[in-house]
N, C-alpha and C positions, 0 to 999 in steps of 0.2 A: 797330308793333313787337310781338312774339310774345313771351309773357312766358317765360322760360327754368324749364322743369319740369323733376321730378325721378323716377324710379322708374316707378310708374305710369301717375302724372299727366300723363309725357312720355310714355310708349307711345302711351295713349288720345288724348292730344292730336295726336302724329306723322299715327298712323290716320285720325283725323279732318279733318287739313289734309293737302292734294298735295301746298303747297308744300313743307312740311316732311318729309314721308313721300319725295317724288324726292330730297331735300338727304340723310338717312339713309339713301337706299339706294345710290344713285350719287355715291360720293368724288370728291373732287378725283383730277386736273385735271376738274373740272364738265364742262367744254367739250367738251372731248375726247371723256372717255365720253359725253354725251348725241349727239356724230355716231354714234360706232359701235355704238351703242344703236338709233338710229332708222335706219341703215344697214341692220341687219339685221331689224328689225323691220317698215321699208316695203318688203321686196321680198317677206315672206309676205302684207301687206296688199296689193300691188302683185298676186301671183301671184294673192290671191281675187278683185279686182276682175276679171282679167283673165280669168280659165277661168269667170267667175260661179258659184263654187263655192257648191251650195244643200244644203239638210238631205238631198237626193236623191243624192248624190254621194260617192262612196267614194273617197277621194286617198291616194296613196303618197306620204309625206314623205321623197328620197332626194334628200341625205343629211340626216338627225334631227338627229346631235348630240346636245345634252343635250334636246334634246326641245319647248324653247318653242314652235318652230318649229309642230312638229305639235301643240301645246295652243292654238295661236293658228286654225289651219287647222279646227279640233274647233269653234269655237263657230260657223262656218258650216257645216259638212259635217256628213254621215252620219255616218261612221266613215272614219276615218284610219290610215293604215299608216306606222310609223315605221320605216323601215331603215337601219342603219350595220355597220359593221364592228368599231366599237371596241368591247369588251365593258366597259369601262368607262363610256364614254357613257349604253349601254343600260342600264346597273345605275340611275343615277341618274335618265336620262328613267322608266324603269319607276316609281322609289322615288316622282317627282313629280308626273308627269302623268300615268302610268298610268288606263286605268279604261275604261268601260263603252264609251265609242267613242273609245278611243285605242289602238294596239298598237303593241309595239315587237318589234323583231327582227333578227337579222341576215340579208343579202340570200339566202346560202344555203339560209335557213328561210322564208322568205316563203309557197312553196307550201304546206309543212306550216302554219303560221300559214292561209293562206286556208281549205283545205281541212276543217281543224280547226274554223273558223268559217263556213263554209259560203258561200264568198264565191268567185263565179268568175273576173268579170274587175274593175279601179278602171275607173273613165272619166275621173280626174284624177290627173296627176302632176306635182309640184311638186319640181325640183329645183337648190336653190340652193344656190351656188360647191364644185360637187363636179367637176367635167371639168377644172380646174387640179392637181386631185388626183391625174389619171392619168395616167400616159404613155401613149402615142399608139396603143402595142400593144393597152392594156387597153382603151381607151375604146368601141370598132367593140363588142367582147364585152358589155360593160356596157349599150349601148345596147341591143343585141338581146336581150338578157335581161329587162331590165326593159321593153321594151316585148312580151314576151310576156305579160304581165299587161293590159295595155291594152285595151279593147274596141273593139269597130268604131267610129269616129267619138268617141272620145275622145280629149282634148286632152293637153297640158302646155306646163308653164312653166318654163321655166329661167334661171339668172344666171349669165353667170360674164367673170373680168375678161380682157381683151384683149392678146393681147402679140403675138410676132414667130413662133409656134410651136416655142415654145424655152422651158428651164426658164425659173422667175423669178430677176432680179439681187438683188434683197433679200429674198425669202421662199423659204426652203430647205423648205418643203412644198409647194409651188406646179412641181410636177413637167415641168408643159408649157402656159403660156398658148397658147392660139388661137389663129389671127387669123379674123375674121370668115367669111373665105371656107374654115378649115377646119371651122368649124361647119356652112357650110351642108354641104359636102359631107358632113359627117359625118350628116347628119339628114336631108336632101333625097330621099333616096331611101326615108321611110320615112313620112313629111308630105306632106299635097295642099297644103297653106299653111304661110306661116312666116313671120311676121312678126317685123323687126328693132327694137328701140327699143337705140340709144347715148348713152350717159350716162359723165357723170364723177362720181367720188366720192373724197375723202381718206380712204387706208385708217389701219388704226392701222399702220403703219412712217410715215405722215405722206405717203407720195403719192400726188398726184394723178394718180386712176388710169383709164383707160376700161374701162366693162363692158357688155355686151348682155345687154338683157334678150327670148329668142325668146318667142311664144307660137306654139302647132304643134299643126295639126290632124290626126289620125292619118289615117291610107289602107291599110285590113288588106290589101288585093289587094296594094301594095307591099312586104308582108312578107317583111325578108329570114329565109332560114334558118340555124340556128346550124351 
């Protein structure tokens, strides 16, 4: 039993024990949040094992968010590129994680962001559950833009969850789930490889949902044109 502190005596003490320090940081329902906690945080751990992202390696984080994403991607890589569109998001990734090898910015800015830092092409790109985000028009654009940053023979990783190629029924930001065979065509002509892993996960709406996670070997001579 943990003797119940007060003031300081509980901070130092929280700090010093896990158990107590996850209990203070993740509320009730416990359960709950500890899935969509390690939800999100095994598929940036998932995406390093996968691309074996090393202190050599310069990764696009698309899409950032508030930014963990690309602070967790920073203790293995070189330098990390955080992209979003939300100017909010970016305020706060900048205010937390910000710093020596981390940037943030939005996708518009990227070139100016490299060019500024002297950086010409990533050879990692990591991008988890952003293609539910777009409808079918944007998505062909998006892919070819961000893979103009790509260098010969560089990888990426992607997540994202699996539907009927139609919005989603219970999440009104989820503009167009996939299906598997729209992925590939979407990406096939731009990958010499592409490997599928399918997996279930309980999101936070409570369903049990299917997601693929690609890894994808780039092939510059397949570059389409914008």
């Amino acid at each position: 039993m943990h003797k119940k502190l007060q003031g300081e005596d509980m901070e130092e003490e929280t700090l010093q024990n896990e158990t107590l320090l996850i209990k203070s940081i993740i509320r009730e329902p416990l359960k709950d949040h500890i899935k969509l906690l390690y939800n999100h945080f095994d598929r940036y751990s998932t995406a390093i094992r996968k691309l074996e992202i090393s202190k050599n390696d310069t990764v696009i984080d698309a899409s950032c968010g508030y930014g963990y994403g690309s602070y967790i991607l920073s203790w293995h890589a070189k330098e990390v590129l955080g992209l979003d569109n939300n100017s909010g998001y970016l305020y706060n990734a900048k205010e937390i994680f910000g710093g020596e090898k981390i940037r943030f910015c939005k996708y518009e800015e990227l070139g100016e962001l490299m060019n500024t830092n002297k950086i010409t092409k990533v050879n990692k790109i990591v991008c988890i559950e952003t293609y539910e985000h777009l409808t079918p028009s944007e998505s062909n654009t998006f892919v070819q833009k961000l893979l103009n940053y790509l260098q010969t023979g560089g990888n990426m990783f992607l997540t994202v969850p699996l539907g009927k190629n139609e919005p989603s029924s219970y999440n009104k930001y989820h503009l167009f789930e996939p299906s598997i065979d729209y992925m590939y065509n979407l990406f096939s002509g731009y990958f010499k490889k592409i490997i599928f892993e399918i997996s279930t996960f309980r999101n936070s709406y409570g369903h049990d949902t299917k997601y693929c996670m690609m890894t994808l070997q780039y092939l510059e001579e397949n570059k389409k044109e914008i």
